[in-house]
N, C-alpha and C positions, 0 to 999 in steps of 0.2 A: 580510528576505527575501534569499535568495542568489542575485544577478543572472546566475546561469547560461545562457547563452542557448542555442537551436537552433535551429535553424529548419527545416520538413518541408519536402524537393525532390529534385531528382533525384540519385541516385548514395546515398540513405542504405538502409537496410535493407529486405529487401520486409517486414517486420511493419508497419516506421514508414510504408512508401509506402501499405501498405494501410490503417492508420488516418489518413493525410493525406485519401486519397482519399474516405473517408465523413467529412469534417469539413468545415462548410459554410464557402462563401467568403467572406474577410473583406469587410467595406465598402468601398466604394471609396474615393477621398479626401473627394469633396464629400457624403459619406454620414455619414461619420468629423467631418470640419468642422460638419456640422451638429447632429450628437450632443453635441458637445462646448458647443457654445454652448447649446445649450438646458440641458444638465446644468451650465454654470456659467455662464447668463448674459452672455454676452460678445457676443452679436450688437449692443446697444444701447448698448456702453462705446464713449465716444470718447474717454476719460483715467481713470487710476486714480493713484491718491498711497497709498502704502501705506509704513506707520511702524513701526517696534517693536525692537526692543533684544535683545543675545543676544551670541553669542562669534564668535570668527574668528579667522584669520592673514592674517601681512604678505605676501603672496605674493611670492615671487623674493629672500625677505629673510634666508633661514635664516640661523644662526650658523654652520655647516659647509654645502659643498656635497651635497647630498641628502638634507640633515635636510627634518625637515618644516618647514612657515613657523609662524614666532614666534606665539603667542599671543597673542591681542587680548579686548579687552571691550570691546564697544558700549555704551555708557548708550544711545544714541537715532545712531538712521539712518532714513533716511526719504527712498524713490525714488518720483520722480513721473516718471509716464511719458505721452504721447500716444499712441494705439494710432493717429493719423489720420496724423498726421508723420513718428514716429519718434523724434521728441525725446525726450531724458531727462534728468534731472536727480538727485543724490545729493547730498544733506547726511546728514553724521556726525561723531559724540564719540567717538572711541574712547581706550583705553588699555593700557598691555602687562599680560600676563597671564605673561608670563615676561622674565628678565632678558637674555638673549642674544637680541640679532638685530638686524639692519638695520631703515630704513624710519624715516621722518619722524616719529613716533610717540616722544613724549619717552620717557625715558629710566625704567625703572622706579622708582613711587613720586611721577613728577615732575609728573603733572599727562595732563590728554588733549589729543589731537589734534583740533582743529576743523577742518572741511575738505570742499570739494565737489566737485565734477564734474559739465561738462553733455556732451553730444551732438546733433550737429545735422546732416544730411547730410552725413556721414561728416569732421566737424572734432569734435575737443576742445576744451573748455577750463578752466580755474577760476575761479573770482575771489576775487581779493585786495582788499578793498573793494569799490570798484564801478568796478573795473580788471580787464580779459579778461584772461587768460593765455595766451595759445596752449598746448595740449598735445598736438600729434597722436601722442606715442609711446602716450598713454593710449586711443587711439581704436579697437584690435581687442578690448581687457579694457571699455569701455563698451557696446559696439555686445552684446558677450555679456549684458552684465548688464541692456542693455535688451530681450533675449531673451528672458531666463530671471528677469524680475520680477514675471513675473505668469503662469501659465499662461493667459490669455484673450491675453494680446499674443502669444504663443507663435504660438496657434492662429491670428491675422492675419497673422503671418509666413509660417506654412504655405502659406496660401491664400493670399500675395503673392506664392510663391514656387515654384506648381506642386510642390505637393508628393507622393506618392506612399503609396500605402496598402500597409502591408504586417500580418505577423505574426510574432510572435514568442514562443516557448514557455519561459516561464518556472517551473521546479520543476513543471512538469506543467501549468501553465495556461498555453493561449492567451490574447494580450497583440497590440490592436492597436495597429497604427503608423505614426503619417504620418511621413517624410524629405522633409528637402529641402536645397538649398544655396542659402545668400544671395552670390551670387560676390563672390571678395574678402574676405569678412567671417567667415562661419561655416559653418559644416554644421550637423544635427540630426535626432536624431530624438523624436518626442512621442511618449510610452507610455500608453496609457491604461487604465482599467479599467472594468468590467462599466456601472458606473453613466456613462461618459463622460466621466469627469474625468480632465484630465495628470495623473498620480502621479509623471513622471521626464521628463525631459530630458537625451539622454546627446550635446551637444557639441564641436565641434572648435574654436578659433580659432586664428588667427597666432598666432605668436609670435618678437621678434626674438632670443633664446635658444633658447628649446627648438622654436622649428617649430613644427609640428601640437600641438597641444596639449591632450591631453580634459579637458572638465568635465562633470561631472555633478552633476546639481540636480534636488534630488528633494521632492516636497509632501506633505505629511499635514495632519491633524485640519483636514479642511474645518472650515469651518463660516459664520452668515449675519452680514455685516457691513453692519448697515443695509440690508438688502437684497440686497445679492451675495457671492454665496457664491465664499468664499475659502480658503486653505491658514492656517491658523492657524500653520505652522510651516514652514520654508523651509529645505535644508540645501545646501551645495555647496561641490564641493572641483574643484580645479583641481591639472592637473599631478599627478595620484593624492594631493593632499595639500588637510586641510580650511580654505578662505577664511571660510566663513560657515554659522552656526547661527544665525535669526534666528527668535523670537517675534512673531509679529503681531500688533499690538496695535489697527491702527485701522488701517481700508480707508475711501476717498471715491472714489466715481466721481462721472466726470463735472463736476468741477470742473475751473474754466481752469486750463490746465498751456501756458501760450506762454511757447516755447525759440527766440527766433531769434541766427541766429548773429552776433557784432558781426564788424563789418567787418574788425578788426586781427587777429580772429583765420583770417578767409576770404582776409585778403592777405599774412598770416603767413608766410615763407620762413627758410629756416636761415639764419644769419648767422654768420661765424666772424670774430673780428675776430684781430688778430696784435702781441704786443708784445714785442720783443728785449729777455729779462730780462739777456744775458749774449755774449760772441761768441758764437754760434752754438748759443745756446738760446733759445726763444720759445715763451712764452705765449699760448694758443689758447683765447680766452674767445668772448663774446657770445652767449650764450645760460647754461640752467642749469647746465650741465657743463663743465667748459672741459678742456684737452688740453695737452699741453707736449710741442713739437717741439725734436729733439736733434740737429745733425749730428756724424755720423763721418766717417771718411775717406771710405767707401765706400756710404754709406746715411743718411736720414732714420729717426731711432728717435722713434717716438712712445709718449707715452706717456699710454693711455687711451684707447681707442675705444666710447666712449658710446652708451646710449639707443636708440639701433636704426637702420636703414640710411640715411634720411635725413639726421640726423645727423654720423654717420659719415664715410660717402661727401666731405659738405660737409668736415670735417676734413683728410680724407685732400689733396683738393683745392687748401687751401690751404696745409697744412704741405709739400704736392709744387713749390709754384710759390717756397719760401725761398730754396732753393740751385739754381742750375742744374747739373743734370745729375743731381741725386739726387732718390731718392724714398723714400719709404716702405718700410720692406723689414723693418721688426720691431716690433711693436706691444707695448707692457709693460702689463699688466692688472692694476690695482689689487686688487680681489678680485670675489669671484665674484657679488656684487650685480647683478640684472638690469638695474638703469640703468646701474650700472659696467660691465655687460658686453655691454650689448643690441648694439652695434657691432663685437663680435667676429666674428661669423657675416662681413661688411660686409668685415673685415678679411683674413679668409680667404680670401673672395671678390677680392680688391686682389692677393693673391699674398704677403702678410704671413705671417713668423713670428711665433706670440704665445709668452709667456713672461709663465706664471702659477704660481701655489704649487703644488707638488707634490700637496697635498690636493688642487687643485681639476684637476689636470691629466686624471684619468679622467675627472671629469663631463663637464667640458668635449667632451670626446671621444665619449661617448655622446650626448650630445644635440646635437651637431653632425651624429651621422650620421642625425638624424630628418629626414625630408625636410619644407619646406614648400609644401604641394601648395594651399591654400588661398590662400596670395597669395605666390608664389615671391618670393624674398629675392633679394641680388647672391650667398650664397655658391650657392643654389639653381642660378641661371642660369650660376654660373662654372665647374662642374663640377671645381672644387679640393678635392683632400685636405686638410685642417687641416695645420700643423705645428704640433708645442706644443713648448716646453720647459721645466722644472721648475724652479723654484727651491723647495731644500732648506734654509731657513734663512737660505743667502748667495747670492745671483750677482753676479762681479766682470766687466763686458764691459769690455776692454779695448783702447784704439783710442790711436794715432800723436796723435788731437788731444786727448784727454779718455778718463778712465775715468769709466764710469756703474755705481754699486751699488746693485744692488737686495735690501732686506732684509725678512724679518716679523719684523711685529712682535709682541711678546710679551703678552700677559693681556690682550687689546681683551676688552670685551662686546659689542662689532659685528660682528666677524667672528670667522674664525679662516682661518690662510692670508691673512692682512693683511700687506698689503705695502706699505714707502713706497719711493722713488728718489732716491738722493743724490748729486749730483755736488759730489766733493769739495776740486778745484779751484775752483768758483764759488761754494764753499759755499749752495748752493743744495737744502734741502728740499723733495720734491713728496709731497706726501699728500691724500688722499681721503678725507672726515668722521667723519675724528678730529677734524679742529677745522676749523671754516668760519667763517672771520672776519665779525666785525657791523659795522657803522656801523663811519668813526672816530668814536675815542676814548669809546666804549661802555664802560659800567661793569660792572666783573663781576658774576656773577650771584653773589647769597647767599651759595650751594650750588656752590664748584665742579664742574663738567663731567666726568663721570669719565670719556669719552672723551678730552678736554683733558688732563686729568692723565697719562691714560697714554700719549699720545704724547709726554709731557716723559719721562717715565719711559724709555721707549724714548731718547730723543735721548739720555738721559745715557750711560744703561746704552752707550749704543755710543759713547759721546763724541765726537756731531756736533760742531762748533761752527760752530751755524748764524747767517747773517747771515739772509737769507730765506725765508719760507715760500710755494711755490707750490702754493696750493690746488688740487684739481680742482671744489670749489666757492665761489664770493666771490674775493674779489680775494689780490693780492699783498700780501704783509706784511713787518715786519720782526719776528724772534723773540722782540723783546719783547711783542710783542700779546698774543702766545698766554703767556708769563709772566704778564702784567696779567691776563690773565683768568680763571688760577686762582689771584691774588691771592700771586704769587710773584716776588722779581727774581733778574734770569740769574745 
């Protein structure tokens, strides 16, 4: 169906004014709330766990900026959710379904991704064993998909959240509709059909990239699963691009689903720790992303403003307190990944030049100018125009204390518009997962890394001769590491 909308009111035609006006009035909300429950069962759900396998993308991962997200296959996902708390929970296998793209998801051919995620009164987290992870930049893309996992939870959000009845005329049928806004978190509206069941979900969350950000998640082939009737099939794309096609294969209500949140993750703060790789370069680690602050004569050049405002902000903070009397005043963007990038908006907002790939300089540009109106951001509140500037291949900034060069790099499968920073005074390499250093003295893997290889690739092709490698993730190295571990000496 072609989601064309209208809606009859004032100011459209008097044909249309006249057929509005003999069409009866839609349901109110708690009319609509209650249709719904009785046609799928949800007045007596207090939890659902709902399992089953199908396709998706890596969201915020493309291989170009505005491609769609990288191809995925699910063997098994499986979201358990509380309709009483809120809590959620997600475990999944997945693995790439194409060669090109970001995201944690090994490398195609190489094997799947194991990997979960909870929610709990608006905290994130993982676990790695039976170790919390704090994750609050995951916490507006959960709070959605605790949304939009079930149309029965949907319908409890509505009613938690005064929601409003409307209509809407799709290809000639009227289509009711509840809206509402979870402040903070989401907006939405539930589309329903003749018989009372959500068919669609159309969406907003944060985002520390793009802002407002629609999704829409749409249900077909009910049918009864052990007794509650469910979508047999689940589809939804985020950011006008597809994250998930899933087959449902096994619904349980009403089994225990207790999510509470562990304490390291409710006392969790940013932490930026600070280590002088060089005069007047430093390494901005303690946490997953780490930053490398540069001085010039005239300015802090950072490089990398990570994962989203929180973040960020913490960075900017303590790369301002290095040098007295400088600050921050040009930020270098590794490439257009949204954990790479979620701190750009943040950067903007600070009064920052960024200087990213020529590719990624328009996107950046357009979805910067999307407002976010759902949990206003720093660049939101700063009322700053972006600067960007491009790098085409080369940029050489040159400064009275040190030149800094910034290059792309050539044939990645991670990105395109992949950029590392060389200072070629300190001989010091800064790159972003092309290679994230393991344990020491870790053994190489079988199968060289073909990320790995081609950032050697690169370092020859431009003849670095690098002493150290400054990751933007894992620790400092020296460039034998990354030789040892495609099973090569310098």
């Amino acid at each position: 169906m072609n989601w064309t909308l209208r809606s009859c009111g004032i100011g459209a035609a008097a044909l249309l004014l006249a057929a509005c006006s003999h069409t009866p009035a839609p349901p109110d909300a708690p009319t609509l709330i209650r249709q719904g429950e009785a046609a799928m069962g949800g007045a007596q759900l207090k939890t659902l766990v709902v399992s089953g396998r199908g396709t998706g993308g890596t969201f915020g991962q493309a291989w170009q900026p505005a491609m769609a997200w990288p191809a995925l296959n699910y063997s098994t996902i499986t979201r358990a959710l509380n309709l009483e708390t809120g809590a959620y929970r997600e475990e999944f296998g997945r693995s790439r379904a194409e060669a090109n793209g970001g995201g944690a998801v090994p490398l195609m051919g190489s094997g799947e991704q194991r990997a979960n995620g909870l929610l709990r009164d608006g905290f994130g987290w993982s676990m790695a064993g039976t170790n919390a992870v704090p994750g609050p930049v995951a916490v507006p893309s959960r709070q959605t998909d605790a949304l939009t996992t079930s149309p029965q939870g949907a319908l409890k959000a509505a009613q938690r959240n005064n929601a409003t009845a409307g209509v809407r005329t799709v290809e000639g049928t009227r289509i009711n509709t509840l809206s509402f806004t979870a402040p903070g978190q989401y907006a939405a509206t539930l589309f329903f059909d003749a018989a009372g069941l959500v068919t669609r979900i159309e969406s907003t969350m944060p985002h520390p990239v793009l802002g407002d950000t629609p999704v829409v998640t749409e249900y077909s082939e009910w049918r009864d699963f052990n007794g509650t009737k469910f979508p047999a099939r689940i589809k939804q794309s985020q950011g006008a691009s597809a994250v998930l096609d899933l087959t449902v294969t096994e619904v349980k209500a009403n089994e225990p689903v207790d999510i509470n949140v562990p304490d390291n993750v409710r006392n969790a703060r940013e932490n930026v720790t600070s280590e002088k790789v060089a005069e007047g370069v430093w390494f901005l680690a303690g946490g997953s992303h780490n930053s490398v602050a540069i001085e010039l004569s005239d300015r802090i050049l950072l490089v990398e403003s990570p994962l989203y405002d929180g973040r960020a902000l913490a960075v900017f903070q303590a790369a301002n307190k290095l040098v007295p009397g400088k600050t921050v005043l040009t930020v270098i963007n590794s490439h257009h990944h949204f954990d790479h990038a979620g701190g750009l908006r943040a950067a903007v907002g600070e009064g920052a030049t960024l200087i990213t790939s020529g590719m990624a300089k328009p996107y950046f540009e357009r979805v910067f100018a999307n407002p976010n109106r759902i949990a206003p951001d720093r660049l939101a509140n700063s009322g700053r125009a972006p600067k960007i500037e491009p790098v085409n291949g080369k940029l050489v900034i040159t400064d009275r204390l040190r030149n800094v060069e910034v290059h792309e790099m050539q044939g990645s499968v991670h990105a395109q518009g992949f950029m590392a920073v060389w200072l070629p005074a300190e001989r010091l390499l800064i790159e972003a997962d092309a290679y994230t250093p393991g344990a020491p003295n870790s053994p190489p893997p079988p199968v060289p890394n073909a990320n790995q290889v081609n950032l050697v690739q690169n370092v020859e092709r431009l003849g670095f001769q690098v002493d150290r490698i400054l990751p933007l993730h894992g620790r400092v190295v020296p460039m034998g590491e990354l030789y040892a571990q495609i099973g090569r000496k310098p």
